[in-house]
C-alpha positions as CSV (number, residue, x, y, z in Angstrom):
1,X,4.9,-33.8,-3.1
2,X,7.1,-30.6,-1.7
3,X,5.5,-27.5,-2.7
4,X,7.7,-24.3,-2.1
5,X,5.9,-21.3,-1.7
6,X,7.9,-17.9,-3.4
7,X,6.8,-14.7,-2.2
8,X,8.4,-12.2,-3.9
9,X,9.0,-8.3,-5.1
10,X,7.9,-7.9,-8.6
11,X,8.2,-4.6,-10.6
12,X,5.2,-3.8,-12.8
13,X,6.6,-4.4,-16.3
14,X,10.4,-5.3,-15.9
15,X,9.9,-8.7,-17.9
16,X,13.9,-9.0,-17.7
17,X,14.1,-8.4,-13.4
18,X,10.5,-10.7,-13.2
19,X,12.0,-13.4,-14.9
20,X,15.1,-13.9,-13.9
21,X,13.9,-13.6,-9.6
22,X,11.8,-16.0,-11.1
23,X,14.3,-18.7,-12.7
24,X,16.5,-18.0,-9.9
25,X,14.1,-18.8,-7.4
26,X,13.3,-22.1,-9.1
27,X,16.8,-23.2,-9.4
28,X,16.8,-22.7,-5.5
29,X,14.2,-24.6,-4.9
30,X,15.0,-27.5,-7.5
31,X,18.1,-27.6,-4.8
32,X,15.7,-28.1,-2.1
33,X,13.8,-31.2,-3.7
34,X,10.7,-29.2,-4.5
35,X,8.3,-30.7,-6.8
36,X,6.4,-27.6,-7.4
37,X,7.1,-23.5,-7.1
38,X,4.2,-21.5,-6.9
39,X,4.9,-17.4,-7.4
40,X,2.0,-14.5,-7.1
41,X,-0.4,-13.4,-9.4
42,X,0.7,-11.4,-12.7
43,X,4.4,-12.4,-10.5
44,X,5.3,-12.5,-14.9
45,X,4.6,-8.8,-15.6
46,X,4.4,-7.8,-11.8
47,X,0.5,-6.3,-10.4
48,X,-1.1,-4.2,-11.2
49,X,-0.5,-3.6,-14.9
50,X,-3.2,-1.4,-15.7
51,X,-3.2,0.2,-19.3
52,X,0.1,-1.5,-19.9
53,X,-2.3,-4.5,-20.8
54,X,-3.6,-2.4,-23.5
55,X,0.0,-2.4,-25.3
56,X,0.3,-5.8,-27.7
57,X,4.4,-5.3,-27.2
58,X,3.6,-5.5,-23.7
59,X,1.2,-9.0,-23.6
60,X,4.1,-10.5,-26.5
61,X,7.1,-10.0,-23.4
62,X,5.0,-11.9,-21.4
63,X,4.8,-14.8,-23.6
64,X,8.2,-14.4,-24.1
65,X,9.2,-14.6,-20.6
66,X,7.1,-17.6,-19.9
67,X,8.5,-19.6,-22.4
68,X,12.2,-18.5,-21.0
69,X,10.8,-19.8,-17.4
70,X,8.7,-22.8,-18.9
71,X,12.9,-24.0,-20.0
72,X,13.7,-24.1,-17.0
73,X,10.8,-26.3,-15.3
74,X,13.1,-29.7,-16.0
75,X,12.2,-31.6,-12.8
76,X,10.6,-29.3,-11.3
77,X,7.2,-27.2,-11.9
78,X,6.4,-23.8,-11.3
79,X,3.0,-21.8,-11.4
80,X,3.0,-18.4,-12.6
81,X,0.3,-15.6,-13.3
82,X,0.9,-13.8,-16.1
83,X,-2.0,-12.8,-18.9
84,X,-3.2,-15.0,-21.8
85,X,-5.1,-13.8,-24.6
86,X,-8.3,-15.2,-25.1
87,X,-9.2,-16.7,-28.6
88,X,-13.0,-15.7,-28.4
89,X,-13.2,-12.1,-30.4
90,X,-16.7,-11.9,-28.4
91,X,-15.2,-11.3,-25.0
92,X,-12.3,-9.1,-23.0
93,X,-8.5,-9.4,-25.2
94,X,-7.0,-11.0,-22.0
95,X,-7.9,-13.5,-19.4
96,X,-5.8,-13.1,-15.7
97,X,-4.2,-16.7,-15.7
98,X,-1.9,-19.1,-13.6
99,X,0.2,-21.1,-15.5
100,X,1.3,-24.4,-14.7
101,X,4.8,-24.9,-16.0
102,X,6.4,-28.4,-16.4
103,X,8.7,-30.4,-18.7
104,X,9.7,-27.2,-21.0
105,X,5.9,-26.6,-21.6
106,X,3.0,-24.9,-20.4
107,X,0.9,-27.8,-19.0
108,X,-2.2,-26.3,-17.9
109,X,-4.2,-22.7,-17.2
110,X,-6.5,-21.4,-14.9
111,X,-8.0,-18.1,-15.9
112,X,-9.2,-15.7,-13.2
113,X,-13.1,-15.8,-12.6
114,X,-13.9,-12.9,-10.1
115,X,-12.3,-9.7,-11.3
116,X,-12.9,-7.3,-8.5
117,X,-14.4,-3.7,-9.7
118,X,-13.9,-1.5,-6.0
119,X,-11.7,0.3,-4.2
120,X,-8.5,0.4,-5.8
121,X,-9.7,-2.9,-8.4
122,X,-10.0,-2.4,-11.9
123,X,-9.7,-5.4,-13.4
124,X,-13.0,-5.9,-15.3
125,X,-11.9,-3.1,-17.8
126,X,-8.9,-5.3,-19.0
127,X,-9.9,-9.4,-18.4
128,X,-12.9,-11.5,-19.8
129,X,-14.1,-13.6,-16.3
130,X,-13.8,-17.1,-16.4
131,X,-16.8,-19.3,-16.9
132,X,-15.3,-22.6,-17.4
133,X,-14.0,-24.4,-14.1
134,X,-11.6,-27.5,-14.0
135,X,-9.2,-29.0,-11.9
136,X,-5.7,-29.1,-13.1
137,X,-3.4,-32.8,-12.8
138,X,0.2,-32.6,-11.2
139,X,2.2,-35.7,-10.4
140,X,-1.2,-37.7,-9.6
141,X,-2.6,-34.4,-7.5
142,X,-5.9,-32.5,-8.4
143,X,-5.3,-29.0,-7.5
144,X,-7.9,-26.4,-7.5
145,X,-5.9,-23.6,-9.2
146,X,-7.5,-19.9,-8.7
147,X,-6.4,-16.5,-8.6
148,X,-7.0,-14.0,-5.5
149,X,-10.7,-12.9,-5.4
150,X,-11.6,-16.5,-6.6
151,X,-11.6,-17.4,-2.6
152,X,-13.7,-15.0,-1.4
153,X,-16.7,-15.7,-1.9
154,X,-17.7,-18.2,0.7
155,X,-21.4,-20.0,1.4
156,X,-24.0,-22.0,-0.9
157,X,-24.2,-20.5,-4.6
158,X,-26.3,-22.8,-6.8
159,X,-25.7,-20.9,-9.8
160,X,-21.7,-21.0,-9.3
161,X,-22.1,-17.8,-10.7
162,X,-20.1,-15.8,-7.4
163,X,-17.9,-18.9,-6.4
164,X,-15.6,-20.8,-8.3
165,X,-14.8,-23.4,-5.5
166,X,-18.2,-24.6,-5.5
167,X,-17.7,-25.8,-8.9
168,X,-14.5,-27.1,-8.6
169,X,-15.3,-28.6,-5.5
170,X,-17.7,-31.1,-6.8
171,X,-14.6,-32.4,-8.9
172,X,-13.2,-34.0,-5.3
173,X,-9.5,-31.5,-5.7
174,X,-6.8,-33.3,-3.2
175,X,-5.2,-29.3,-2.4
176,X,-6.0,-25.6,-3.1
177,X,-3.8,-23.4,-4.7
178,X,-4.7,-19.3,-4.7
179,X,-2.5,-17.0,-6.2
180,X,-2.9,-13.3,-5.4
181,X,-2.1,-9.8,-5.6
182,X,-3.8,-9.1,-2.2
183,X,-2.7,-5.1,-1.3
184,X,-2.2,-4.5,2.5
185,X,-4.0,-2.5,4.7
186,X,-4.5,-2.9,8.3
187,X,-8.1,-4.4,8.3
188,X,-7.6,-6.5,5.4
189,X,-4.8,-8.0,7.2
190,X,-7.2,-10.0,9.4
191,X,-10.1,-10.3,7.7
192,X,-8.0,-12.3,4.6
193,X,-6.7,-14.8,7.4
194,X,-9.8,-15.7,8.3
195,X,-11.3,-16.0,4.5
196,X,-8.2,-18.4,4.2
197,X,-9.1,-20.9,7.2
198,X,-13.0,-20.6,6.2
199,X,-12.0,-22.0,2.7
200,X,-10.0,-25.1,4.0
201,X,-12.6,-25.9,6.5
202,X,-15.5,-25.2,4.4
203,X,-14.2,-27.6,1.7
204,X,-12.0,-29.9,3.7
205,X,-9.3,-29.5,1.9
206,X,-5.4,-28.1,2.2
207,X,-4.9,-24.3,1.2
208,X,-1.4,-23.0,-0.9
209,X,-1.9,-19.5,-0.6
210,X,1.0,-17.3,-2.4
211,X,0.6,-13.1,-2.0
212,X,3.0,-11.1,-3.9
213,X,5.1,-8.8,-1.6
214,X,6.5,-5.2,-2.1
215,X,5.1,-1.3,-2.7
216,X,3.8,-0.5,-6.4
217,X,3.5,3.1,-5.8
218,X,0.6,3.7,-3.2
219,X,-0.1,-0.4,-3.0
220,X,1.6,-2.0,-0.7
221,X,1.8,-5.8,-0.5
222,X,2.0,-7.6,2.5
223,X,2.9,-11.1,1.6
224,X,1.8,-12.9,4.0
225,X,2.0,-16.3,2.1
226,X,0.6,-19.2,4.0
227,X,-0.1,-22.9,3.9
228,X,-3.9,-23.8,5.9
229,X,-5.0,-27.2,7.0
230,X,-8.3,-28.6,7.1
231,X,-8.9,-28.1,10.8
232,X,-8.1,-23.6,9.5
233,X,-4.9,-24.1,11.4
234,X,-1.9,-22.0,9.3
235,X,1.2,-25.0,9.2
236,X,3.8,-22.5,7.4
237,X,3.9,-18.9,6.7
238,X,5.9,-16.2,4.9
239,X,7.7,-13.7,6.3
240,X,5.4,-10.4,6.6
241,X,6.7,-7.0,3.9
242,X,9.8,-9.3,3.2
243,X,10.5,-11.1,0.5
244,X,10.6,-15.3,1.0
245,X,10.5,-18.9,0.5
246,X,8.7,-22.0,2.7
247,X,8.3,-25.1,1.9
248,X,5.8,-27.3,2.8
249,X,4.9,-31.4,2.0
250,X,1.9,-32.6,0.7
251,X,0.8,-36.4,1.0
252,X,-2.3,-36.7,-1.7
253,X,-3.1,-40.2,0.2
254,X,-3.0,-39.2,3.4
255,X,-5.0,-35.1,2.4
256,X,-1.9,-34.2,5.4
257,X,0.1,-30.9,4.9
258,X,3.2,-30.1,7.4
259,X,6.3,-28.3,7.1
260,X,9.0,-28.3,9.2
261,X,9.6,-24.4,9.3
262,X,8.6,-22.3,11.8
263,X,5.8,-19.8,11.6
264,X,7.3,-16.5,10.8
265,X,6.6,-13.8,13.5
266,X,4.1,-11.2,12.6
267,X,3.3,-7.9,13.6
268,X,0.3,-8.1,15.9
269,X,-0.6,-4.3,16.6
270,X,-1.8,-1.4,14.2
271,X,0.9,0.8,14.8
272,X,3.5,-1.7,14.5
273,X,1.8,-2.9,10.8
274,X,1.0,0.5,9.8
275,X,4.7,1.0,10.4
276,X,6.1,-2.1,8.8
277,X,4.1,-0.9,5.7
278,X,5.0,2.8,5.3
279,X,9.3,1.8,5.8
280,X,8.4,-0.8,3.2
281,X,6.4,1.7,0.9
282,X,9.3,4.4,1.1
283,X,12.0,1.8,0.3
284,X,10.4,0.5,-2.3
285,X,9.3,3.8,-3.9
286,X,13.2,5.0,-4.5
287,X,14.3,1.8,-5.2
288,X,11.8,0.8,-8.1
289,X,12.2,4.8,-9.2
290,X,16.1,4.7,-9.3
291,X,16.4,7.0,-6.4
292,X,18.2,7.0,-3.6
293,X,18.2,10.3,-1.2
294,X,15.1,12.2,-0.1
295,X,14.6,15.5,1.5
296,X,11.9,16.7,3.6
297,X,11.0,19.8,5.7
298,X,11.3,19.3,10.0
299,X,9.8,21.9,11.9
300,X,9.6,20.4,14.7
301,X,6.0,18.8,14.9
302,X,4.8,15.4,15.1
303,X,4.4,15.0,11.3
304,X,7.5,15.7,10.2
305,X,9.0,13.7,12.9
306,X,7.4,11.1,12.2
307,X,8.0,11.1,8.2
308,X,11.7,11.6,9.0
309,X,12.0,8.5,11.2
310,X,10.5,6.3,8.8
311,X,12.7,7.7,6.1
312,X,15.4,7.2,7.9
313,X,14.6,3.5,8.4
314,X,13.5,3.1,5.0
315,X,16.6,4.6,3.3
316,X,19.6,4.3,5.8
317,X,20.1,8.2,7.7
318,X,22.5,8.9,5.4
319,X,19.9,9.1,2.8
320,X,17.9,11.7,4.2
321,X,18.1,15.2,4.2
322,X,16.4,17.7,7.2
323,X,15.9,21.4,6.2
324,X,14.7,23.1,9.4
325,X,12.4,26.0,7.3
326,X,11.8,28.7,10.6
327,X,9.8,31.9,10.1
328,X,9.5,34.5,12.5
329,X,6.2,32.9,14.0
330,X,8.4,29.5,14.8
331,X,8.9,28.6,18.5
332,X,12.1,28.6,19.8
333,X,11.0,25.0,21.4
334,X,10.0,23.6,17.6
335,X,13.3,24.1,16.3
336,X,15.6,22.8,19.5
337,X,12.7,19.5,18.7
338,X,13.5,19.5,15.2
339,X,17.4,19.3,15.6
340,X,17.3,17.0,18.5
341,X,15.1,14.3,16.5
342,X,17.8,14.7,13.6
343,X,20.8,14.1,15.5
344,X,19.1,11.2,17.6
345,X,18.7,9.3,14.4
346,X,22.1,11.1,12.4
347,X,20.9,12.4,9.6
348,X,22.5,15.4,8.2
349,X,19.8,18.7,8.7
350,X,20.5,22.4,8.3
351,X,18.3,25.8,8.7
352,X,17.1,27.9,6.2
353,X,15.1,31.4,7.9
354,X,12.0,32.3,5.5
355,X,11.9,35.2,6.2
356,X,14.3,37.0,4.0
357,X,12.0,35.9,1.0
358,X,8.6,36.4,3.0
359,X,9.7,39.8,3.4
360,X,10.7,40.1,-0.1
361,X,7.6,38.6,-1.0
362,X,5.6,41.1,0.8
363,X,7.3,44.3,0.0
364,X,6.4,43.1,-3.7
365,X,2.7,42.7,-3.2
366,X,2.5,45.9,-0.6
367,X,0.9,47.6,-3.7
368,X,-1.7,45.3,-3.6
369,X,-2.3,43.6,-0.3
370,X,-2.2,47.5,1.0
371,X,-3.9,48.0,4.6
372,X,-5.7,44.5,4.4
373,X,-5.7,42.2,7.3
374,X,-3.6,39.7,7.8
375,X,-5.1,36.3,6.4
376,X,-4.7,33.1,4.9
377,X,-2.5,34.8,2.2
378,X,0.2,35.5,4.3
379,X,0.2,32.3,5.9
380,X,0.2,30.6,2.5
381,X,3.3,33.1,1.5
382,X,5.2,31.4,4.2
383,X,4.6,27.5,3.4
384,X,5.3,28.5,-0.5
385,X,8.3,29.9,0.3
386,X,9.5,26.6,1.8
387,X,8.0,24.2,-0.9
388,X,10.6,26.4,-3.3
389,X,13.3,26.2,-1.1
390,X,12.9,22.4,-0.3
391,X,12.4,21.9,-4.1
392,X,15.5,24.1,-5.3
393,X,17.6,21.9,-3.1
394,X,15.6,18.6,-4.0
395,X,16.5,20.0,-8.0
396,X,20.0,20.9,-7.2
397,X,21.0,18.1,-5.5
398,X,19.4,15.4,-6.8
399,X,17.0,14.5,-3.9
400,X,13.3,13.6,-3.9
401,X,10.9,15.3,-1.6
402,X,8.8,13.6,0.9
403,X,5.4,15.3,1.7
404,X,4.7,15.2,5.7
405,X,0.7,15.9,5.4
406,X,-1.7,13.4,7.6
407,X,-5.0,12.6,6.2
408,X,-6.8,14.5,8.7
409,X,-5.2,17.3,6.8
410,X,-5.8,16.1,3.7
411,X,-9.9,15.3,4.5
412,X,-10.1,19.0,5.8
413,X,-8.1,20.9,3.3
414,X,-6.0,22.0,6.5
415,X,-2.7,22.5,4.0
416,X,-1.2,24.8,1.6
417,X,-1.5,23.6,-2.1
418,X,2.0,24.5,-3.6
419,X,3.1,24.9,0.2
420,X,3.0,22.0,2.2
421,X,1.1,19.7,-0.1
422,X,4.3,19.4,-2.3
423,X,6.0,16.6,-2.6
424,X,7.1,13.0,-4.9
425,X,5.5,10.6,-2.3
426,X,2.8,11.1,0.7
427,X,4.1,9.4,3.4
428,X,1.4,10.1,5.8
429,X,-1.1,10.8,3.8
430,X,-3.5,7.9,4.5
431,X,-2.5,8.0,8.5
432,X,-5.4,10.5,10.7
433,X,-3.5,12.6,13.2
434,X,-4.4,10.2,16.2
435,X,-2.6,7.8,14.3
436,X,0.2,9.1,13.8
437,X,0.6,9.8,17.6
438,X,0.4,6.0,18.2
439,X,3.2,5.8,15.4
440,X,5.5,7.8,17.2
441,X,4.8,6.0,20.2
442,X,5.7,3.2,18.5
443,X,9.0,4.0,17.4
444,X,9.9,5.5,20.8
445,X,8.8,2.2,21.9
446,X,12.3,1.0,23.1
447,X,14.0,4.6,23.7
448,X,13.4,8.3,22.8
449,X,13.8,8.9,19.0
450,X,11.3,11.4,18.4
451,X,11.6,14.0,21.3
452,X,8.6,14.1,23.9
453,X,8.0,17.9,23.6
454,X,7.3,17.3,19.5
455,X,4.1,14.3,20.8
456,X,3.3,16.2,23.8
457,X,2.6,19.9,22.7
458,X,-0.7,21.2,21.3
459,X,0.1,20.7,17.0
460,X,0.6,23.9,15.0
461,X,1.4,24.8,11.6
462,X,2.8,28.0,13.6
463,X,2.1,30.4,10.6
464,X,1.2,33.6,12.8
465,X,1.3,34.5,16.2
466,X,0.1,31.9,19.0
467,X,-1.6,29.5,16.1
468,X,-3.3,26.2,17.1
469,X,-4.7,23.9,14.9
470,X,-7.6,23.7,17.2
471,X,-8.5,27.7,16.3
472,X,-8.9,26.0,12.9
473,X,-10.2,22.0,13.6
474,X,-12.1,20.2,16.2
475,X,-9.7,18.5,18.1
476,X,-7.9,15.4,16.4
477,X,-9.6,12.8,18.6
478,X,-13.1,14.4,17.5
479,X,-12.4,15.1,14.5
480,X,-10.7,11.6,13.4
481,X,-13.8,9.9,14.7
482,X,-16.1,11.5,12.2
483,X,-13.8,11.5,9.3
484,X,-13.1,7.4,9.8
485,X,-16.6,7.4,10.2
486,X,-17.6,9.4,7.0
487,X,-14.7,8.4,4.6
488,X,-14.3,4.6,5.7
489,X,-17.4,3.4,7.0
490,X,-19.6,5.9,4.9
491,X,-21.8,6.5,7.1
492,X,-24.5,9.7,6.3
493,X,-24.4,12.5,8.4
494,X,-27.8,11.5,9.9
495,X,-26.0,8.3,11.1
496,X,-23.3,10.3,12.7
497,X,-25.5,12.5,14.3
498,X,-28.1,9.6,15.7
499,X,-24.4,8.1,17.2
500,X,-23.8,11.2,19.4
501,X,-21.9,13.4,17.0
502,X,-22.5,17.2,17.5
503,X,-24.6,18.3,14.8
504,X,-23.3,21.6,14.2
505,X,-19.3,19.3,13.8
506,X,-20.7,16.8,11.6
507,X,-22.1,19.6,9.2
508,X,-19.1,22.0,9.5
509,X,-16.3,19.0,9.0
510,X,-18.1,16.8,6.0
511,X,-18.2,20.2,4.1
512,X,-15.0,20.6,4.4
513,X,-14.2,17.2,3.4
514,X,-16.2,17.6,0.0
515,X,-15.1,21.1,-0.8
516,X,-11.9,20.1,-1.1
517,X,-11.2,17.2,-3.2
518,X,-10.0,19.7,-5.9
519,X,-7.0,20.0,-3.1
520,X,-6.5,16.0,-3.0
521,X,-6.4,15.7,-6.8
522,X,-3.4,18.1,-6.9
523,X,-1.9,15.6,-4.3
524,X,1.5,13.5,-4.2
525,X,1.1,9.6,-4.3
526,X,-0.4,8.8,-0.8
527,X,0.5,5.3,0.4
528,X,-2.2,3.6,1.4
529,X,-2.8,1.7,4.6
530,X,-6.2,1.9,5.1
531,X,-9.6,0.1,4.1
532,X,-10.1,3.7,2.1
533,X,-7.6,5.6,1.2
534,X,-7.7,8.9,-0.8
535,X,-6.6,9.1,-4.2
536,X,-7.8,5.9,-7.1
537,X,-9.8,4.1,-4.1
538,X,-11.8,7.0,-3.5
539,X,-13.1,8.3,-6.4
540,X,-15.3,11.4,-5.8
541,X,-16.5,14.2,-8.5
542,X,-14.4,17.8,-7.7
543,X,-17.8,19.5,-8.5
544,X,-20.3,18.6,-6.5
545,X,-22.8,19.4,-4.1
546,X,-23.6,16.6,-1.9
547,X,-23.6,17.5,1.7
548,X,-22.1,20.9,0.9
């Protein structure tokens, strides 16, 4: 039997787009002899779907698009996720399914039996879980059909309550076949591959695994499609953040699995997948959106460098737009940076002085502000000033405005709400400043994109005289320690202090961290990359008083 594994960019519910990358991809197939297509999970109505589910005009367009794809299934078969409904009034309205598709017809279903309830998962508050395990038949082959989380939880479970392939293991399956909707991030990455060899090995049999591929806002979907042997050895994979097609044989006498493609090439370093992501994110952001040109502030840091180069690979350099936003506290050195990276990678950039309007600003509030100090108002004044100015031009001209902030940032409230924070997307927003020095390293890798001086000099948000963020923050490699620490391992602040942590840091940067949430719920869309990422993954009460 040839199986062709289709990894593929859906968009969450664009029935017409779904099905017809669907249909299409079967017809190319059919051309290459394949017995058998098999797409992502929810691939029908594209993952994830959220309250959409809630809409019955939404659930009747995905019936209606399987039985358009199910017409096309003549000599060939194709499985599909897409929801069902589920007959008993007792449970959840929808079960997550796979659908086997053959002769015109739906043939068989497997609904989903572990709906996962963390992180960025919500799927227990739409689907009934699956109690009911069976094999499904195709051309004299028992498959083992599940969906995603189905797989991952390996070792004895008497009760087959946590593990679906214990159950239908007993049923002697020839192959495994796992559809998913698997998001990226740069842990996940590895741990998944292994969960995929443990599951051949475990239960001696060949592994079909098909990811869906692509950005759904903040989500990002790393394909990674792959076909495991017995032995946990990967025979075919797909293509990583790029849409494609393998194919692979299957002889149900022999158990063997081979292809004759090669292994795609992967990305085997942090920076280089944290990069791969955030230029598919982007892309994928304007495209699904219907936009096409995006805008952003450079001033000449490593930020904004970074969020420009990315952009500029994401959308093409004609695509993006530079303002240069210099007040009277701005180096000469930041802005000579800030034109150089522009014109190394072409894209068009002009300067806009602040300091017209801050002065403006001022003089109107002299009343008031009077003989007080200069402080954090003033400061705030200036990055204001430039959200307004990069959002005027974003209005005017049709652009969309990319938000430069790191997560370090973001964790400490180190930003300007209205000011800096602005923006339609958070590019960085999930990436701690030491990160983002390994990204620019990265794309400097072969020759100098982003200028040295930008990596190389002490970071500043250079809103008075001489500032550092260091007057403000522990330093990054400190201070990212603790954070990754706190916010991704969770780990107390006793925990962080038995590990070496300064006590007096630990205490003054977690309070931070929890006094500002109210910041990060005011925040742009932050694309994530990590194991815990701010925004629906990391969901924490704006009132509150723990650690504070």
């Amino acid at each position: 039997m040839r199986i062709a594994l289709a990894q593929l960019n859906y968009i969450i519910g664009d029935f017409d787009l779904n099905t017809a990358k669907i249909i299409e991809t079967i017809g190319k197939c059919s051309l290459q002899n394949a017995d058998l297509v098999v797409f992502a999970e929810l691939s029908v109505c594209g993952y994830p779907p959220r309250d959409f589910l809630e809409f019955d005009d939404f659930i009747e367009k995905s019936y209606s698009a399987l039985r358009i794809i199910a017409r096309q299934c003549n000599g060939i078969a194709a499985i599909v996720g897409a929801p069902s409904r589920n007959p008993d009034t007792k449970g959840k309205n929808l079960f997550n399914t796979a659908w086997l598709l053959a002769d015109g017809k739906v043939q068989a279903m497997a609904h989903k039996a572990l709906l996962p309830t963390y992180d960025i998962f919500d799927e227990y508050r739409y689907f009934e879980p699956n109690r009911n395990f069976s094999c499904i038949q195709f051309k004299d082959v028992k498959i083992a059909l599940t969906i995603c989380e189905d797989i991952w939880n390996l070792g004895p479970d008497p009760l087959y309550v946590s593990n679906p392939m214990n159950v239908l293991a007993t049923q002697a399956p020839d192959l495994m076949i796992n559809i998913a909707a698997s998001p990226f991030n740069y842990d996940q990455y590895k741990i998944r591959n292994e969960v995929l060899s443990k599951n051949a090995t475990q239960y001696q049999i060949p592994l079909v695994y098909v990811n869906q591929v692509g950005a759904q806002t903040e989500l990002l979907f790393d394909g990674n499609s792959c076909v495991i042997d017995t032995h946990g050895n990967t025979v075919a994979s797909c293509r990583s953040f790029d849409e494609d097609i393998i194919f692979v044989d299957f002889d149900p006498l022999r158990g063997g699995i081979s292809s004759k493609s090669p292994l795609a090439q992967q990305a085997d370093t942090k920076p280089a997948l944290i990069h791969a992501a955030l230029v598919m994110g982007i892309g994928d952001y304007f495209a699904k959106m219907g936009f096409a040109k995006a805008i952003l502030g450079l001033s000449g840091g490593i930020d904004s460098a970074v969020t420009l180069a990315l952009a500029a690979e994401a959308l093409g350099k004609d695509n993006v737009y530079a303002v240069l936003l210099p007040s009277e506290f701005s180096s000469t050195h930041s802005i000579d940076d800030a034109v150089a990276l522009a014109e190394n990678l072409g894209c068009k950039y002009d300067t806009i002085a602040i300091k017209e309007g801050y002065d403006g600003i001022l003089g109107s509030l002299e009343p008031y502000f009077k003989d007080l100090p200069f402080n954090v108002a003033e400061e705030n004044i200036q990055a204001r000033i430039r959200a307004v100015l990069l959002m005027a031009l974003a209005n005017k001209f049709g652009y969309i405005l990319l938000n430069t902030s790191n997560k370090s940032e973001a964790a400490v409230g180190y930003g300007t709400l209205y000011g800096d924070m602005c923006g339609g997307i958070s590019v960085l927003g999930d990436v701690y400043k030491t990160e983002v020095y390994e990204l620019a390293s990265f794309i400097n890798r072969e020759k100098e994109i982003i200028p040295l001086n930008s990596i190389n000099k002490p970071p500043s948000a250079e809103l008075r005289p001489g500032q550092k963020d260091s007057d403000s923050l522990p330093e990054y490699d400190i201070l990212d320690k603790i954070l990754y620490n706190y916010i991704e391992l969770l780990k107390s602040p006793s925990d962080l202090i038995a590990s070496g942590f300064n006590e007096a840091t630990v205490k003054r940067v977690l309070r931070m961290v929890n006094m500002n949430e109210w910041k990060r719920h005011q925040t742009p869309p932050i694309l994530r990359v990590s194991p815990k990422a701010f925004g629906q993954g990391r969901r924490m009460p704006i009132v509150g008083r723990y650690l504070s």
